[in-house]
Residue, then its C-alpha position, 0 to 999 in steps of 0.5 A: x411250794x417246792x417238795x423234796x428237803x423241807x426248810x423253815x426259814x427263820x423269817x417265817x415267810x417260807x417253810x419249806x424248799x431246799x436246804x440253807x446255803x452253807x457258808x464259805x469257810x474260813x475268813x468271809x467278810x459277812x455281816x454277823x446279823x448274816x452269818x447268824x441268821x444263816x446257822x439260825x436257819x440251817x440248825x431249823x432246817x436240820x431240825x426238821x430234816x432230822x425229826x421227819x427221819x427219825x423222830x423227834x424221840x430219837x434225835x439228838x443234838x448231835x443228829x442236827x449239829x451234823x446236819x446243819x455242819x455246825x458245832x454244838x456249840x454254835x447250836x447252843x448259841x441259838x437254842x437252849x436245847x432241842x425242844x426249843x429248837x422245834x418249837x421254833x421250827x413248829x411255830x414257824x410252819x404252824x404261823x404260816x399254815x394258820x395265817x394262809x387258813x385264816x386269809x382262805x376263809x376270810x375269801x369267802x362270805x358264806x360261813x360254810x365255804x370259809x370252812x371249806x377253804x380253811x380245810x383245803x388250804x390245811x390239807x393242801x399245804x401238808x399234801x405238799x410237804x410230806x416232811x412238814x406234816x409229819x413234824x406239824x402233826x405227828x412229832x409234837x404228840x410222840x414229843x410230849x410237854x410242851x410241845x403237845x400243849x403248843x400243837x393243840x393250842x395251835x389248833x385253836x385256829x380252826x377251832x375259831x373258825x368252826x364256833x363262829x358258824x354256831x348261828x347257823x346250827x338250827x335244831x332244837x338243842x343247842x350244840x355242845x360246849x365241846x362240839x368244835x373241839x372233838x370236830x378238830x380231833x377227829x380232823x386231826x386224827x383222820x389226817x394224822x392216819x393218813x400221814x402215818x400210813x405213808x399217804x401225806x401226799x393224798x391228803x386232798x383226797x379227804x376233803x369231802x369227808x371233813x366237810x361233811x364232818x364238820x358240816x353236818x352238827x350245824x347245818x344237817x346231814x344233808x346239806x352237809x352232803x351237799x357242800x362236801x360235793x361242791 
């Protein structure tokens, strides 16, 4: 995916890439479905651009109607407010980073390389999108509300991944019920450190160490060791 600007385009089939066209001024011709679906995708890409600047906090609408040369009024067209913007930028690239995880694994027969896969493709897709993965992982906590609450639902994805790898877990006690949960929070937290400390880029760099994480309450420790080198 192209680096640089990133973009959520309202079609959910790419999210990231260089601003919208804006459109000509005046008397166009164009389709309105057109026309609306070009400020739609505009008012997301401003969104986005703004937030990974400075914050989702400190934002505002104005920030974004500037952004997108729109007028507030044509943003409140779209959006009742900035919270439902980013949900809509948020659903967009966090869709997207959960179907191609869940095709990465679907690749694989071995449940420890569907893990692996999963990971990759996560860690690879957010390395390439420093913008994005600030807004994916680190704006929805410091947003609160319902934003929080749809980032960690958005984690769930993984989380299915992980449980169905229970069978192969052989010790004599059964895992904890929250095993898969405080896995995928230490995996955010690791990957959140890194994006915070200006190193989003080398995100792939981490992924030994989350393998054998996330490995090792299911197979041992040193098999875990094992896959993490593959």
């Amino acid at each position: 995916m192209a680096k640089g600007k990133a973009k959520a385009k309202g079609n959910g089939e790419d999210a990231s890439g260089s601003a919208s066209s804006r459109l000509p001024a005046g008397r166009h011709g164009l389709p309105r479905e057109f026309v609306l679906q070009n400020q739609r995708e505009r008012i997301v890409t401003a969104l986005v651009d703004t937030v990974a600047e400075r914050g989702y906090n400190a934002t505002t609408v104005a920030d974004i109607t500037k952004s997108a040369s729109v007028s507030r009024r044509t943003f409140y067209e779209h959006f009742e407010d900035k919270e439902a913007c980013f949900l809509a930028a948020y659903e967009m690239v966090a869709g997207h980073i959960r179907s191609s995880m869940e095709a990465a694994a679907a690749a694989f027969d071995e449940w420890p390389q569907k893990v692996r896969a999963a990971l990759a493709t996560m860690l690879r897709f957010l390395a390439g999108e420093p913008e994005l993965a600030r807004v994916c992982m680190i704006e929805p906590v410091a947003a609160g509300g319902e934003i929080a609450a749809r980032h960690r639902a958005s984690m769930q994805a993984l989380v299915e991944i992980l449980k169905a790898g229970r069978p192969e877990h052989a010790g004599q006690r059964p895992l904890p019920e929250a095993t898969e949960e405080t896995l995928v929070g230490g995996i955010v937290s690791l990957i959140v450190r890194e994006i915070s400390a200006g190193r989003a880029a080398e995100l792939e760099k981490l992924l030994p160490d989350l393998v054998e994480l996330t490995l090792s309450p299911y197979v041992g420790p040193e098999e875990a060791e094992k896959l993490a080198k593959v």
